[in-house]
TITI-260546 format. One record per residue (C-alpha): residue number from 1; x, y, z; residue in one letter. Coordinates in nm, 3 decimals, m for minus. Layout:
N
<atom NUM; <X; Y; Z>; 'a'>
...
This chain:
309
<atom 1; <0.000; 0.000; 0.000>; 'x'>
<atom 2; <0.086; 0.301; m0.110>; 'x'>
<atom 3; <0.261; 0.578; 0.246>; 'x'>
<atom 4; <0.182; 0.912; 0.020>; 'x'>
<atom 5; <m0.196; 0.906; 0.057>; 'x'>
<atom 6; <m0.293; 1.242; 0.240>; 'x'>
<atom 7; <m0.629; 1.424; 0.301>; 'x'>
<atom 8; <m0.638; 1.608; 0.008>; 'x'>
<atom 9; <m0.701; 1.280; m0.171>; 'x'>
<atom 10; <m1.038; 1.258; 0.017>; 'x'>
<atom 11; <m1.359; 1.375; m0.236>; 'x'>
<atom 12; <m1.630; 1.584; m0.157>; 'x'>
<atom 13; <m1.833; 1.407; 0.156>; 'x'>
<atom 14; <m2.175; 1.662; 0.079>; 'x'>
<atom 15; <m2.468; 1.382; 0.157>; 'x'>
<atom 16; <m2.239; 1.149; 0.405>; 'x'>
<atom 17; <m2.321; 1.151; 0.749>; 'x'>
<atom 18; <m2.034; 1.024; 1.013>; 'x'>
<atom 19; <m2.043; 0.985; 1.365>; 'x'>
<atom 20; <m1.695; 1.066; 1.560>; 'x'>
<atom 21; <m1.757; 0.926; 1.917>; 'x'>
<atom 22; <m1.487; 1.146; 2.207>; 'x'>
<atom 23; <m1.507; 1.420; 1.887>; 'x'>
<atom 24; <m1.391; 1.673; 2.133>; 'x'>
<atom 25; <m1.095; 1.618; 2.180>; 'x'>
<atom 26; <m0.777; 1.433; 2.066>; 'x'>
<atom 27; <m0.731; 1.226; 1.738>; 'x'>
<atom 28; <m1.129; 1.259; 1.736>; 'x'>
<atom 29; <m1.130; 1.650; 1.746>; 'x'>
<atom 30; <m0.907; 1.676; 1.443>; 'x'>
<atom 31; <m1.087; 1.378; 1.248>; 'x'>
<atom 32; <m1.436; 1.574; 1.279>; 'x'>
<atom 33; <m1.201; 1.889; 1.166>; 'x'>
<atom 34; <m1.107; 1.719; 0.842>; 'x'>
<atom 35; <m1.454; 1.552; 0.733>; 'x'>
<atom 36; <m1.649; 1.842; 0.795>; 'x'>
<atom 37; <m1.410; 2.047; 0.583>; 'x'>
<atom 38; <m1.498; 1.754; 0.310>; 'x'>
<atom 39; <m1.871; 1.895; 0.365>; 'x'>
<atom 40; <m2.022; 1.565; 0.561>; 'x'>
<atom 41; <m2.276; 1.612; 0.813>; 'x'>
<atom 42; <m2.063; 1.552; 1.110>; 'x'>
<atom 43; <m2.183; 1.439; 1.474>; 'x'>
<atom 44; <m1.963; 1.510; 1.762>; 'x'>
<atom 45; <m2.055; 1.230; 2.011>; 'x'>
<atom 46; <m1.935; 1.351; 2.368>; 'x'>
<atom 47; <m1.973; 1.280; 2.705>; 'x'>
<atom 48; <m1.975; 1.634; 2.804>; 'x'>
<atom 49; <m2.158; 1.878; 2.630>; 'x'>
<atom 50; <m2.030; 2.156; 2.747>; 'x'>
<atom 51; <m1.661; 2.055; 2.618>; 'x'>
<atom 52; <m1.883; 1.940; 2.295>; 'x'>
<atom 53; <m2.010; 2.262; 2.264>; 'x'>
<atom 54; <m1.611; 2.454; 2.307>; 'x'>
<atom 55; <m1.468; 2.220; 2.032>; 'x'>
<atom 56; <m1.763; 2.273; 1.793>; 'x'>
<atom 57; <m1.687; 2.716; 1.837>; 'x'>
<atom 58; <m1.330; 2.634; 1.800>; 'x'>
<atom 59; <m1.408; 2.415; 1.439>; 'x'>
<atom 60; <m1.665; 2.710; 1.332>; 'x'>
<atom 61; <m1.416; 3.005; 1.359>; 'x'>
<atom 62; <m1.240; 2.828; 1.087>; 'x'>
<atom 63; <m1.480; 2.683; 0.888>; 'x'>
<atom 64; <m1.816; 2.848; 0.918>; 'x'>
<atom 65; <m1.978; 2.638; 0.695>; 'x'>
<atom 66; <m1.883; 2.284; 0.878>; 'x'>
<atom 67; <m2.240; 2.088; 0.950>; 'x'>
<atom 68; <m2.161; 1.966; 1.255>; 'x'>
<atom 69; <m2.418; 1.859; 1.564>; 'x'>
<atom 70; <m2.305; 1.786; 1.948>; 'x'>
<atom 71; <m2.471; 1.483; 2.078>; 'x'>
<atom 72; <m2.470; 1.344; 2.433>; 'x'>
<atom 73; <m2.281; 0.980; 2.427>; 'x'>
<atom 74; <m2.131; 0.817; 2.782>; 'x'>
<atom 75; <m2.002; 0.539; 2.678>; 'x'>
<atom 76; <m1.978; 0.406; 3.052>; 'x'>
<atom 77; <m2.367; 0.416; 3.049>; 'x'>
<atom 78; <m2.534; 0.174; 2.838>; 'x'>
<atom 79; <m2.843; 0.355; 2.932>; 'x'>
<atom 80; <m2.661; 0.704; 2.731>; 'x'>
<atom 81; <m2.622; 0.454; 2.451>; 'x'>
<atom 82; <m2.934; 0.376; 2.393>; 'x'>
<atom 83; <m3.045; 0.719; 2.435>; 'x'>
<atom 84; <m2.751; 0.847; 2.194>; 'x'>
<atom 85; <m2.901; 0.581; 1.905>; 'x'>
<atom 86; <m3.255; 0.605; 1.952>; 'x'>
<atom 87; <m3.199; 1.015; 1.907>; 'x'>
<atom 88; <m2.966; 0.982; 1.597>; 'x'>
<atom 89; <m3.227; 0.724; 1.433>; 'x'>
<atom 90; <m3.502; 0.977; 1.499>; 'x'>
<atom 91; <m3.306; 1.228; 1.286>; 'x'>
<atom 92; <m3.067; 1.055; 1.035>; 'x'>
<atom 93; <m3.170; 0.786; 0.766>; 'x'>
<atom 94; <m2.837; 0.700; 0.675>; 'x'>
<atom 95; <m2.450; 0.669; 0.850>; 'x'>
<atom 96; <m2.188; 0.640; 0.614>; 'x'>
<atom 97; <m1.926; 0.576; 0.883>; 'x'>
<atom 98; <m1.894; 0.507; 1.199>; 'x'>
<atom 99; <m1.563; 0.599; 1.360>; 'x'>
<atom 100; <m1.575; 0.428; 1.772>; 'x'>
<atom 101; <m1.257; 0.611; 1.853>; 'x'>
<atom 102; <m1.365; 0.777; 2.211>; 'x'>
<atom 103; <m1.185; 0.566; 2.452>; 'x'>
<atom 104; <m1.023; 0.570; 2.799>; 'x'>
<atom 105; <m0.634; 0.496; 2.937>; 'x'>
<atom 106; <m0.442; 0.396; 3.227>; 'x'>
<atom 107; <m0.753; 0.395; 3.453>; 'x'>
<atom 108; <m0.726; 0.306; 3.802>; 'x'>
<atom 109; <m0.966; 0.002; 3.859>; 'x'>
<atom 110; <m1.298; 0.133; 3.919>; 'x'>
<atom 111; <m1.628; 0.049; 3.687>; 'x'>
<atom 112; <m1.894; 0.169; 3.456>; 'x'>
<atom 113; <m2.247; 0.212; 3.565>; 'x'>
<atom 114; <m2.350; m0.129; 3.459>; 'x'>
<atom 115; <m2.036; m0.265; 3.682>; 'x'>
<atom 116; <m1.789; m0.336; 3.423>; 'x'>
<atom 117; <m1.464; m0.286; 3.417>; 'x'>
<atom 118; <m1.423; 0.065; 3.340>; 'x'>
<atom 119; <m1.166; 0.041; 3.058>; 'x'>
<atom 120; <m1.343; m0.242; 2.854>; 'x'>
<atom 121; <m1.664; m0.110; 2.933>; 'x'>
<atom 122; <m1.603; 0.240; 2.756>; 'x'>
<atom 123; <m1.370; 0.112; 2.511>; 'x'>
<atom 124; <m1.504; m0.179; 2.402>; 'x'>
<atom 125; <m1.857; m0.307; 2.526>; 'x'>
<atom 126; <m1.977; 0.042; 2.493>; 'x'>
<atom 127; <m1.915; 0.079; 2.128>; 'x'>
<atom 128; <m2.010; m0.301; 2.081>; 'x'>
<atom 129; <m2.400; m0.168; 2.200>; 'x'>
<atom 130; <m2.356; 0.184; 2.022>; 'x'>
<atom 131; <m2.250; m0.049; 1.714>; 'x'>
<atom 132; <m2.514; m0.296; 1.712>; 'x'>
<atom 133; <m2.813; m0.051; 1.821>; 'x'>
<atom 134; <m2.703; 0.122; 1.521>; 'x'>
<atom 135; <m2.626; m0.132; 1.274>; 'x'>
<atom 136; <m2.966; m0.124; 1.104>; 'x'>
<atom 137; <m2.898; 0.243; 0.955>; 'x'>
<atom 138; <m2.582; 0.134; 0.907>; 'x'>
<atom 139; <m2.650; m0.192; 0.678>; 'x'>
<atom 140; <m2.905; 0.038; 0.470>; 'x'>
<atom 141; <m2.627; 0.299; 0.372>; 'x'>
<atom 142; <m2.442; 0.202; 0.007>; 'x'>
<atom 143; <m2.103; 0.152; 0.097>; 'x'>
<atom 144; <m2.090; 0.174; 0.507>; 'x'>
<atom 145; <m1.797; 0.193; 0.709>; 'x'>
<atom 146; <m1.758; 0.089; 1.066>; 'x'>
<atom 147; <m1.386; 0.204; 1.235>; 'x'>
<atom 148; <m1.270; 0.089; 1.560>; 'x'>
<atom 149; <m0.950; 0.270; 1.728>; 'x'>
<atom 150; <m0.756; 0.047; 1.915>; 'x'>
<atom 151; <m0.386; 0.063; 1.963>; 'x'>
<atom 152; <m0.056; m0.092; 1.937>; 'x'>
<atom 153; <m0.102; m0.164; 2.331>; 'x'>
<atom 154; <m0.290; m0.527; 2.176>; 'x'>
<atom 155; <0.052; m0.618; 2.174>; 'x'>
<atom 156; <0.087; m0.627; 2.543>; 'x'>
<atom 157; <m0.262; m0.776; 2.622>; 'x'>
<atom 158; <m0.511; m1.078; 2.593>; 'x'>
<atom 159; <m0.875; m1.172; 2.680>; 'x'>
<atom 160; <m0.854; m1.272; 3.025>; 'x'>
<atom 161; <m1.172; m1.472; 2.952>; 'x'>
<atom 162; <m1.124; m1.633; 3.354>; 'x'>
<atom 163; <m1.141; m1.306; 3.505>; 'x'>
<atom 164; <m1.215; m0.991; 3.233>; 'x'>
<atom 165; <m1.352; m0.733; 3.458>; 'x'>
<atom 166; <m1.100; m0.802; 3.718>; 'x'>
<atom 167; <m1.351; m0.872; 3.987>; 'x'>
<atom 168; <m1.276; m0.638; 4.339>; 'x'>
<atom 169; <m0.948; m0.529; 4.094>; 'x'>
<atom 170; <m0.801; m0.871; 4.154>; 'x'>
<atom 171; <m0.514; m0.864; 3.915>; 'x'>
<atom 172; <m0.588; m0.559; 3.802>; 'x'>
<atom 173; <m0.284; m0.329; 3.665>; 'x'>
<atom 174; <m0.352; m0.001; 3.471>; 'x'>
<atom 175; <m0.174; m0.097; 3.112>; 'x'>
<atom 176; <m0.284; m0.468; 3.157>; 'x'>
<atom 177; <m0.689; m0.375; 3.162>; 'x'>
<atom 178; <m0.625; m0.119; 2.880>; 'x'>
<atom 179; <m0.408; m0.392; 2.724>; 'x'>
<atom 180; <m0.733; m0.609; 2.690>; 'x'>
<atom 181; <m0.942; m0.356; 2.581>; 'x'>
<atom 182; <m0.759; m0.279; 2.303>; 'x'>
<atom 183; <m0.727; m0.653; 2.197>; 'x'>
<atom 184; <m1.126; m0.649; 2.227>; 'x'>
<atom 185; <m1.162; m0.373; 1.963>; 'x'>
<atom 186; <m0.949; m0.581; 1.717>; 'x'>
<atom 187; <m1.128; m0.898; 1.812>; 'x'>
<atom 188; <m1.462; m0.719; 1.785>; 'x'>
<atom 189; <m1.338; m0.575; 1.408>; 'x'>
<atom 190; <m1.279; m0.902; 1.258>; 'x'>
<atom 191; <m1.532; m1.085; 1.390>; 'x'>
<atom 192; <m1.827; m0.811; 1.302>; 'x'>
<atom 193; <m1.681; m0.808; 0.978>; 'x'>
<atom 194; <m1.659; m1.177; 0.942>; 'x'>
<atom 195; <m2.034; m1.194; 1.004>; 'x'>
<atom 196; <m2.078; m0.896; 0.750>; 'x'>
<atom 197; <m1.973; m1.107; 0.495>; 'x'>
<atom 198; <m2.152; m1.427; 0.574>; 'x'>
<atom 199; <m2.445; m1.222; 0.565>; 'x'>
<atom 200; <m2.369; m1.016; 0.225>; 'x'>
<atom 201; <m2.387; m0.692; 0.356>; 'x'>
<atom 202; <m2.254; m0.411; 0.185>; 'x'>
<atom 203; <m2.097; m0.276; 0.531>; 'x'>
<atom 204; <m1.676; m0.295; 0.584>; 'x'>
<atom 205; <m1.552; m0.272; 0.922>; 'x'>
<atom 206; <m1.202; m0.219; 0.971>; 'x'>
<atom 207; <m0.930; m0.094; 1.285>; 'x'>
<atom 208; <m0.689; 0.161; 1.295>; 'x'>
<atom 209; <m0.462; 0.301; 1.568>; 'x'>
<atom 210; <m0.274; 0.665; 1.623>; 'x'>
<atom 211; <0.037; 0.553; 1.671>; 'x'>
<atom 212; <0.213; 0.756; 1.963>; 'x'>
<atom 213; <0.026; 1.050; 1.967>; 'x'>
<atom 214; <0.025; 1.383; 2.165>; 'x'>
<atom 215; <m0.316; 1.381; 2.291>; 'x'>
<atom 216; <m0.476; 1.426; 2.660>; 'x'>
<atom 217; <m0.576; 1.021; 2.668>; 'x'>
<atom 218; <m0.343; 0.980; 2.970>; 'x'>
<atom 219; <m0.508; 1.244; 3.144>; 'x'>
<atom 220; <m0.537; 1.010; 3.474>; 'x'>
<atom 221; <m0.190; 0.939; 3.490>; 'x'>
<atom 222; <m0.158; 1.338; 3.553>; 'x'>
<atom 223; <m0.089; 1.312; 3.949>; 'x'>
<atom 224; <0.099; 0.969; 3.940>; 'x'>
<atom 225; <0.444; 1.007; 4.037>; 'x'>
<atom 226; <0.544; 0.890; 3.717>; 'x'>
<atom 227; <0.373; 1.101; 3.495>; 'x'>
<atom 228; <0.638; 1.362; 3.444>; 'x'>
<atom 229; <0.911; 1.136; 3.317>; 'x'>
<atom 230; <0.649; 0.913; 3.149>; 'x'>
<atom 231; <0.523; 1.254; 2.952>; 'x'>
<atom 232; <0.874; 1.341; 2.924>; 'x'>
<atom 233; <1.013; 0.968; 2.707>; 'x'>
<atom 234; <0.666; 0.982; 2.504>; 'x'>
<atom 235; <0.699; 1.338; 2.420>; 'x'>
<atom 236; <1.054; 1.246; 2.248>; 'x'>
<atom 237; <0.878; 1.005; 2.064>; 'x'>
<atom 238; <0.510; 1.078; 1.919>; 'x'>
<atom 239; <0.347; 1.284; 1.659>; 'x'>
<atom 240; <0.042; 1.563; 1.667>; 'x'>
<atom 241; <m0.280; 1.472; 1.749>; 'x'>
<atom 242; <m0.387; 1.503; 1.360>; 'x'>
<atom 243; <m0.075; 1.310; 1.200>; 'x'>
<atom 244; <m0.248; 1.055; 1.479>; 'x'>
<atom 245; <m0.564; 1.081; 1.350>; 'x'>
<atom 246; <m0.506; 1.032; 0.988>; 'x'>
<atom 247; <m0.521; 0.632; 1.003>; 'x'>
<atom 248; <m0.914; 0.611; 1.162>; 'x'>
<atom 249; <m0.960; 0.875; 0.892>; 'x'>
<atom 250; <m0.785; 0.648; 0.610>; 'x'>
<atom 251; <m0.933; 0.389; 0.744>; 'x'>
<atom 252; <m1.284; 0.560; 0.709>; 'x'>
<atom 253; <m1.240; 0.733; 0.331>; 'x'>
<atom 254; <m0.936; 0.568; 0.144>; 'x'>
<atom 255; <m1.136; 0.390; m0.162>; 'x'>
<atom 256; <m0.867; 0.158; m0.176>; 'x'>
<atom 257; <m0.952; 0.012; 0.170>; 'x'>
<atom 258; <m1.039; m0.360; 0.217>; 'x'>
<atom 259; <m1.225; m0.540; 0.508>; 'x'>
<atom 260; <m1.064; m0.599; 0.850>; 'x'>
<atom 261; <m0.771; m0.381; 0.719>; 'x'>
<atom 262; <m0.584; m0.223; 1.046>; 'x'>
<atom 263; <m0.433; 0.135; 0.958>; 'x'>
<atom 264; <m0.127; 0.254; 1.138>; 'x'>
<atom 265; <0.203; 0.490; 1.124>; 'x'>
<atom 266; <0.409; 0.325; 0.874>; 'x'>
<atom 267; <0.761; 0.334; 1.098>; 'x'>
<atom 268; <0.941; 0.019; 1.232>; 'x'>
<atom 269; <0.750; 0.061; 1.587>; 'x'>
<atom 270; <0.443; 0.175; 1.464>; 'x'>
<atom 271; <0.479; 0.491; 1.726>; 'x'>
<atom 272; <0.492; 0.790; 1.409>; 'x'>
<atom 273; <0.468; 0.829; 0.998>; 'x'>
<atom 274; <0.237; 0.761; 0.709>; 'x'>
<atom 275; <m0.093; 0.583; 0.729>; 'x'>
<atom 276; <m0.085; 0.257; 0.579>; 'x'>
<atom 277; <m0.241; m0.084; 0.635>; 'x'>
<atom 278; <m0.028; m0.286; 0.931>; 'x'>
<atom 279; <m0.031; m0.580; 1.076>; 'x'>
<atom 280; <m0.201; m0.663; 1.429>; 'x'>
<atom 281; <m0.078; m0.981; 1.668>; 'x'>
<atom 282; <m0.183; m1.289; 1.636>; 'x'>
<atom 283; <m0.370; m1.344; 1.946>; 'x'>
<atom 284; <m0.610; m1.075; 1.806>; 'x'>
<atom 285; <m0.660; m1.306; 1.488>; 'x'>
<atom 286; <m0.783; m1.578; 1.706>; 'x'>
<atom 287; <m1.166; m1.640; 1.632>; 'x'>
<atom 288; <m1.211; m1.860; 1.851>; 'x'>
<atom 289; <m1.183; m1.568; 2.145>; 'x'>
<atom 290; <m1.348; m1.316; 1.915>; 'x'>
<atom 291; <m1.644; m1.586; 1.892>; 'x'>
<atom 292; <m1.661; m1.603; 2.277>; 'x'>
<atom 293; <m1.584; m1.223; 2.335>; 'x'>
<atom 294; <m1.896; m1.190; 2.080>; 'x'>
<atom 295; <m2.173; m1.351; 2.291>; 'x'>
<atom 296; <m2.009; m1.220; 2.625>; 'x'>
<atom 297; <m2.096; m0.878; 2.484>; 'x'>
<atom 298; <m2.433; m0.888; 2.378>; 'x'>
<atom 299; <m2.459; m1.120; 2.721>; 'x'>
<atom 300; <m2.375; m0.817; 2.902>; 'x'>
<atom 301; <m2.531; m0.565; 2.682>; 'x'>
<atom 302; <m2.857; m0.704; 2.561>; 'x'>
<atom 303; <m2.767; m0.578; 2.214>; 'x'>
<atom 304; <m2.838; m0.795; 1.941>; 'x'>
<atom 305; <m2.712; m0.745; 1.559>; 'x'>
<atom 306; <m2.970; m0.758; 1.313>; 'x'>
<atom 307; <m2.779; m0.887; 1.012>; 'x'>
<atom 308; <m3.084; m0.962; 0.786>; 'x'>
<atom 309; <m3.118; m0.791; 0.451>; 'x'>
């Protein structure tokens, strides 16, 4: 695959409605930045409005014409979720992509407001429900694109299928739960997508991670003792917040893009460069643990796809 693609490559988006979930801020922030400058209809799914509504007046001073609409989305509340996709579906026929990059980091153990772990619940089983509550606008759009952010953290994590919300926070270690989280977004990709095609759908789902990038995703870490050398070694080596951003946007527009392709930085480590297609572990090829991850989630959700035509 070709490492000179940029943004300018992207055509006219007038008529294409994407959802950013954590739009506010981050890798998000500048993707909603750069499709709404293509002309899509652009919603800004946040967890706080208010910081929804300060990105959105930052966006406009540069581009008054951006169509762009703040939602309320907590992805630690299933409840929000539902609330979030029965709202969209009252207003929008169609979603030509759906980017699930909000997400949480370095957490210390604590849990969602359905009791699960905090770090899989926001980054993975609450875009599993937003997904699948969604799906049925989704499989009626020509040409539909479903992109999950995960990160080259997989590498360092598995399902730990005996224990995954680290009941009480036994076992339970900052990296290791966002570790697993970010193997369940890459599990969750190629298993949605596997069940795309058995189904014919014209829907691709693909993954994409930012590399190291200079965003405020650590934010927790901020009064650990080790934050200011951490911010320090990772400052040396990431990129801007919208060189970070331009895989999940690849991911979403690039015409050239197949299913279950995962979009990363194009250096040795993965941590800065190009978007291009890259290659994810093989633990998160295993289907046999995206099969059981699969029916844990809608277990613990109550969310069902509807993959009917």
């Amino acid at each position: 695959m070709r490492a000179d693609w940029t943004v300018s490559e992207i055509n006219d988006l007038k008529g294409n409605v994407i959802i950013v979930s954590g739009g506010n801020s981050g890798i998000g922030f500048e993707a909603v930045k750069i499709f709404a400058a293509k002309g899509a209809a652009v919603i800004m799914a946040c967890r706080s409005l208010d910081k929804a509504k300060q990105a959105y007046e930052s966006i406009i001073v540069d581009n008054a014409e951006a169509d762009i609409v703040t939602m309320h989305l907590d992805l630690s509340s299933l409840d929000s979720v539902k609330k979030f996709a029965a709202e969209f579906k009252s207003k929008y026929k169609r979603l030509d992509v759906l980017l699930n990059n909000a997400g949480i980091m370095m957490m210390p153990y604590g849990t969602t407001k359905d009791g699960f772990e905090q770090q899989l619940g926001v980054n993975h089983i609450g875009h599993f429900a937003l997904t699948g509550l969604l799906f049925d606008v989704i499989k009626a759009t020509s040409k539909a694109r479903i992109v999950n952010i995960s990160s080259n953290a997989h590498k360092f994590g598995g399902m730990r299928f005996d224990n995954l919300m680290f009941e009480d926070g036994k076992g339970y270690r900052p990296m290791r739960a966002y570790a697993q989280s970010k193997m369940a977004n890459l599990l969750f990709t190629y298993e949605l997508q596997r069940k795309v095609d058995s189904a014919g759908l014209d829907v691709m789902v693909l993954a994409a991670h930012p590399g190291a990038s200079a965003t405020n995703l650590g934010r927790e870490m901020e009064n650990k003792a080790y934050f200011k050398f951490f911010v320090k070694i990772f400052a040396s080596m990431s990129q801007s917040a919208y060189d970070g951003t331009l895989p999940g946007v690849r991911a979403s527009l690039d015409p050239q893009a197949v299913a279950a392709a995962y979009y990363g930085p194009d250096s040795k480590r993965g941590m800065t460069g190009k978007p291009v297609v890259v290659a994810s572990n093989e633990a998160s090829q295993s289907e046999e643990d995206a099969k059981k991850l699969w029916d844990i989630s809608e277990d613990l959700t109550g969310v069902i796809f509807d993959f009917s035509k």
